[in-house]
C-alpha positions as CSV (number, residue, x, y, z in Angstrom):
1,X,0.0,0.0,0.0
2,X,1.6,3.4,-1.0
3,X,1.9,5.9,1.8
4,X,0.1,9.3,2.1
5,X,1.3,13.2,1.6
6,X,0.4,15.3,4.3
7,X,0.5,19.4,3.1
8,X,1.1,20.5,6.7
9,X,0.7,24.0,7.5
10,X,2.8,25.8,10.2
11,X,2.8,28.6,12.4
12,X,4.0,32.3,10.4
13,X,5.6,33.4,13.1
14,X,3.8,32.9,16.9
15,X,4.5,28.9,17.3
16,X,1.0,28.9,18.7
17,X,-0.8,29.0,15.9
18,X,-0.5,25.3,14.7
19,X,-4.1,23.0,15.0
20,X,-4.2,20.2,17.3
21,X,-4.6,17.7,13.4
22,X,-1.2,19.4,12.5
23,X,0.6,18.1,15.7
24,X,-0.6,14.8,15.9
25,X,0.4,14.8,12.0
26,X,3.9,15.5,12.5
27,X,3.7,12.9,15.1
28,X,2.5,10.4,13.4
29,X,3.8,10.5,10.1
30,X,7.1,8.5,9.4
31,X,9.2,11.0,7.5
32,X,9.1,15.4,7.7
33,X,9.8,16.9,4.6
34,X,10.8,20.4,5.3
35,X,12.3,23.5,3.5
36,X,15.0,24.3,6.2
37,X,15.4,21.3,8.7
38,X,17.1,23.8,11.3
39,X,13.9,25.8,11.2
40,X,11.2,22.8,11.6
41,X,13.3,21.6,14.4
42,X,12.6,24.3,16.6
43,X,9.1,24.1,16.1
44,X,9.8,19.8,16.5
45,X,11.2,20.6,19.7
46,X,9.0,23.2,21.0
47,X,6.3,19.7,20.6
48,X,8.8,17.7,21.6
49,X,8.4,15.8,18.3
50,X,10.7,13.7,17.1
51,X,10.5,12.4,13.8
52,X,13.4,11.8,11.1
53,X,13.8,15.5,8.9
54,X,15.0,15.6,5.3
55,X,15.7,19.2,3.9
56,X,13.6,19.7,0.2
57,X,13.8,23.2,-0.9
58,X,13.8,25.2,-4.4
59,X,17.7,24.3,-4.8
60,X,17.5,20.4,-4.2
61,X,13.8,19.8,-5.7
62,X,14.4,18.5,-8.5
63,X,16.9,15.8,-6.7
64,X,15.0,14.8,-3.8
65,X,11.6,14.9,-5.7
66,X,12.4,11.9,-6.9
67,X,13.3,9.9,-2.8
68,X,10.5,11.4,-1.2
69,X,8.5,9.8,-4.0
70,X,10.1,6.4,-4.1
71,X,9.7,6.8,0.1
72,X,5.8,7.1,-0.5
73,X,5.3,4.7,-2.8
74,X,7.2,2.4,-0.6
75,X,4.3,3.5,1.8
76,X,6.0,5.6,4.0
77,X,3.6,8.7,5.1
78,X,5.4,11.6,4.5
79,X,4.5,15.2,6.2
80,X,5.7,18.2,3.6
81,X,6.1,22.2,6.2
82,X,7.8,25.1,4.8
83,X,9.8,27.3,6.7
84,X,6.0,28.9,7.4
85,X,2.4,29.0,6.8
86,X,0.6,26.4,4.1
87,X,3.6,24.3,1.6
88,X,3.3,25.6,-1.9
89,X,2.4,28.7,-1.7
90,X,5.5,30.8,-2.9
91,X,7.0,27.9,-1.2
92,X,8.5,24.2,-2.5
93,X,5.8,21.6,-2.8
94,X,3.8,22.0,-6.0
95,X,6.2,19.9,-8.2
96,X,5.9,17.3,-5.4
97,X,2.4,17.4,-5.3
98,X,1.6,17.1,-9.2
99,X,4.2,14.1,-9.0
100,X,2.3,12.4,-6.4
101,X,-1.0,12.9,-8.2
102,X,0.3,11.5,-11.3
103,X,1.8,8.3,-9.3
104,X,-1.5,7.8,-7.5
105,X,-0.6,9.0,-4.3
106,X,-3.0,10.8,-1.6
107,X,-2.6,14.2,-1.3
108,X,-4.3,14.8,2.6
109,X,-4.0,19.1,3.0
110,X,-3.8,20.1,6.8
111,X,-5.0,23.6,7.1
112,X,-4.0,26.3,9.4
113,X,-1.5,29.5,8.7
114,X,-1.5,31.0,5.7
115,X,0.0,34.6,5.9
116,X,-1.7,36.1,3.0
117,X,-5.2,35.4,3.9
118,X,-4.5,37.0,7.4
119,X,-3.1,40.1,5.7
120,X,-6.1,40.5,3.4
121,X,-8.4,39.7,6.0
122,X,-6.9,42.7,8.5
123,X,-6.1,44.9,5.2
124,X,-9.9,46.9,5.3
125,X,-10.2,45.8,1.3
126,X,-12.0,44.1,-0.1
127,X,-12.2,40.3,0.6
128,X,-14.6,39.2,-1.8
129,X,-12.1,38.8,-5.4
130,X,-8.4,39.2,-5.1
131,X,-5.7,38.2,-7.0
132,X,-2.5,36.5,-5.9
133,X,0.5,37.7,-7.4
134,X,3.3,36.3,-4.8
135,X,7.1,37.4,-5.6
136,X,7.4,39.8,-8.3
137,X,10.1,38.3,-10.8
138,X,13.4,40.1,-11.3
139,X,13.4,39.8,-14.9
140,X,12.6,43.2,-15.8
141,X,10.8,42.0,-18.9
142,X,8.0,39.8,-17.0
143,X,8.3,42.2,-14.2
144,X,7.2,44.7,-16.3
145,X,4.2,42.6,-17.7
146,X,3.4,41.5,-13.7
147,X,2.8,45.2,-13.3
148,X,0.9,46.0,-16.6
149,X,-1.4,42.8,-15.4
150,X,-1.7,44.7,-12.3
151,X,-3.1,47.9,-13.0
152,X,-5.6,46.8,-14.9
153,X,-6.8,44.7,-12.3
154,X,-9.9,45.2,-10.8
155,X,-9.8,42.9,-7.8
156,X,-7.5,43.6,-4.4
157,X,-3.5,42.6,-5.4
158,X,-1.8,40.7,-3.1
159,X,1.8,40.6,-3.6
160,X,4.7,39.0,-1.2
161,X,8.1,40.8,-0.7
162,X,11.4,40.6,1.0
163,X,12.4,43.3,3.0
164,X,15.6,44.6,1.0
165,X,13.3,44.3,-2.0
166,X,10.3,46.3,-0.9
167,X,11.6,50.3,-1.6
168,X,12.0,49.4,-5.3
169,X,8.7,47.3,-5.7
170,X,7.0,50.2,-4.0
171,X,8.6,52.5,-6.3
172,X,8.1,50.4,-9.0
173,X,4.2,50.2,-8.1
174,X,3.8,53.9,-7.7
175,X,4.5,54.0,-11.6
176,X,1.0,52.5,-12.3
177,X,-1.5,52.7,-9.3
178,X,-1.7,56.6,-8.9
179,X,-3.6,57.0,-6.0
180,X,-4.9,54.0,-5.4
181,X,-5.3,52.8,-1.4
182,X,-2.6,50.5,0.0
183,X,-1.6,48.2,3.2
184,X,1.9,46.7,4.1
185,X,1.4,43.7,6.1
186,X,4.5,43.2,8.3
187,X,6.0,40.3,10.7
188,X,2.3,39.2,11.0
189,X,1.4,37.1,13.8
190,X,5.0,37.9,15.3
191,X,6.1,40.9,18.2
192,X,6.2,43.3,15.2
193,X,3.5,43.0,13.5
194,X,2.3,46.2,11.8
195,X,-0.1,47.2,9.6
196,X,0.7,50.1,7.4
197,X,-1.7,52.0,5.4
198,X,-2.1,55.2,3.1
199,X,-1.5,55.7,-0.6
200,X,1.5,54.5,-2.1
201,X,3.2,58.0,-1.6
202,X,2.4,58.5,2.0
203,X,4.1,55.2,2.4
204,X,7.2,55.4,0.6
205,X,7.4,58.9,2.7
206,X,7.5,57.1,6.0
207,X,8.5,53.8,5.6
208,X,12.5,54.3,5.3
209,X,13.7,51.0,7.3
210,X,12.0,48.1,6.4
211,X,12.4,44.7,8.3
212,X,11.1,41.6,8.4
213,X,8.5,39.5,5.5
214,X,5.9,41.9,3.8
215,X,3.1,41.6,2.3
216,X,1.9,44.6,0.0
217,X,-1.6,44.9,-0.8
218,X,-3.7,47.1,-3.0
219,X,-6.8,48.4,-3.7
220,X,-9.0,47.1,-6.3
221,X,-9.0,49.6,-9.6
């Protein structure tokens, strides 16, 4: 009998934030997938967990795709976290999970976290049709296109961003939505968390230091 793929979401940021079904997941499961071992063992240990941890990340996908495959079809149950919130969103797991589908394998999602569906939900926007942009690329040719895409969008943009990154996105924004109504989501669920919002020029004027994982979002057209 082939094992099972657990999509186990973790905490964002407050290690409280994980559902009772998660834990005894990660408990029961024979093998943890996880996109930086060091990271899921803190949160192993905070649960006193302990359950054998191989690393799968955007840099060894394509090479460990293929064990954790051969693992489950063996019939080991395997538990897939990302460094935090729900696997494969902006984070490794859909190549695994098409993979699985394809070899027959059950794909079991256990919900909780998910940082960009706290940010809207906080944001004041509307909640009722947004698109999902994640990381803007750094090619500047489907950057460019990303951002044409976006201001003609007519539903609430939600966009991910690294902190040395968000000045120039922000910049880069202010180009095309005018005066349009926008909220950075920061270090959500952690100490920090902040939520900033004005129009895109009243936040570039007093946001000088950013730290910490964003989340930029912005009102419908």
């Amino acid at each position: 009998m082939k094992g099972k793929l657990f999509l186990v979401a973790t905490p964002i940021g407050n290690l409280e934030d994980i559902t009772f079904r998660a834990i005894n997941t990660l408990k029961e499961v024979d093998l943890i997938a996880a996109e930086d071992t060091r990271h899921t063992l803190k949160l192993l240990n905070h649960y006193e967990i302990k359950k054998p941890l191989i690393s799968y990340h955007r840099h060894n996908e394509e090479i460990k795709l293929d064990l954790l495959i051969q693992k489950l079809e063996e019939g080991q149950n395997i538990a897939l976290v990302s460094d935090a919130g729900t696997p494969a969103i902006c984070d490794p797991g859909e190549e695994i999970v098409k993979e699985a589908i394809a070899k027959g394998i059950e794909i079991i999602p256990i919900p909780g976290a998910c940082a960009l569906i706290n940010a809207l939900i906080a944001s004041g926007l509307n909640t009722k049709e947004f698109s999902f942009y994640g990381f803007l690329s750094l090619n500047k040719k489907i950057r460019q296109k990303k951002l044409e895409e976006i201001k003609e969008e007519n539903k609430t943009i939600i966009l991910y961003e690294a902190p040395h990154k968000i000045i120039k996105t922000l910049e880069d924004l202010s180009k095309i939505i005018e005066n349009r109504q926008v909220v950075i989501a920061r270090e959500i669920t952690k100490i920090h968390e902040e939520f900033i919002r004005g129009n895109i020029e009243e936040i570039l004027e007093k946001y000088k230091e950013p730290k910490g994982e964003h989340i930029i979002l912005i009102q419908a057209n």
